[in-house]
N, C-alpha and C positions, 0 to 999 in steps of 0.2 A: 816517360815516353815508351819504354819496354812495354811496361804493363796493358798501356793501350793498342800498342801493336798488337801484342801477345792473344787479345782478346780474336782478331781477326787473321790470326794464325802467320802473323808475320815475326818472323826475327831479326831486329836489327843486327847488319853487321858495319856497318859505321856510323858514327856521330861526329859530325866537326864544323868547329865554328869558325869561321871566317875573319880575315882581317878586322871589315866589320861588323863584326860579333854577329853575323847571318847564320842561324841554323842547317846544317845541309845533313839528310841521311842518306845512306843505303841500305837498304834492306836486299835479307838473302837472297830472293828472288832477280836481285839485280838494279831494282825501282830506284830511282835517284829521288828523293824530295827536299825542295828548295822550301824551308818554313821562315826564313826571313828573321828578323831582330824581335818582333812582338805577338803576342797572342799566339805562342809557336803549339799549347793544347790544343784551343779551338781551332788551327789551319791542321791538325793531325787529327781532331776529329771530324773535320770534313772531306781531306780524304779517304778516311772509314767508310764514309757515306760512299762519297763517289768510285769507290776501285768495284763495286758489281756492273756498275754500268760504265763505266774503263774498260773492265775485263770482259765484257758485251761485246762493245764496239771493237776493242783488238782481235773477237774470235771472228766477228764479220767478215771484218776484212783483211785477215791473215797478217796482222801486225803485232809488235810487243810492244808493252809499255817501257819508254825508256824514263822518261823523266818524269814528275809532274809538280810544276813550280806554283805554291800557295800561298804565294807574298799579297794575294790578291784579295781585297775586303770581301769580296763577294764573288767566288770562282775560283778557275785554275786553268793555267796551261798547261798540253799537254803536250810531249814529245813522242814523237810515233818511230818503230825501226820494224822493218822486215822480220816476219818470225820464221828461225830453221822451221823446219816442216816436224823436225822431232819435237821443236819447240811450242807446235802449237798442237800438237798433239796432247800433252803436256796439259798446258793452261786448260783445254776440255774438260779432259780426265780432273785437273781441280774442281772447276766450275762445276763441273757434275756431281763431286763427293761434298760440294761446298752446299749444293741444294737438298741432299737425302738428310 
């Protein structure tokens, strides 16, 4: 799982598994993801996909990404929170070092 984050410059900082055996991480940036009991690569490599256009939609509209739950065969939920204003300064300044 490191190694696929690592590609898109994320560091996990937690992994735990759940009573029932549900994947859940946190990455350093704070992101919560819910991957569920099965197929927990493929739902990490569809967040891969989806965090440019996550992190789109959060600059739009001055939100963070809090959670995003990929227990789902096809999609994901997302969880929205209010971004500090330092914080969204922040995510820009990624977004824009992420595209040069």
């Amino acid at each position: 799982m490191g190694a696929v984050l690592a590609k898109g410059k994320f560091t996990l900082k937690v992994a735990a598994m759940t009573a029932r055996r549900s994947w859940q991480l946190t990455l350093d940036n704070g992101i919560k993801l819910n991957l569920g009991r099965g197929d927990t690569m493929k739902r990490l490599a569809r967040f891969m996909e989806l965090y440019p256009v996550l992190l789109q939609q959060a600059q739009t509209e001055g939100n963070r990404i809090s959670y995003v739950d990929l227990r789902y065969d096809s999609g994901a939920a997302v969880g929205w929170e209010p971004a500090p204003a330092a914080d969204t300064n922040q995510q820009q300044n990624q977004a824009q070092a992420e595209q040069q």
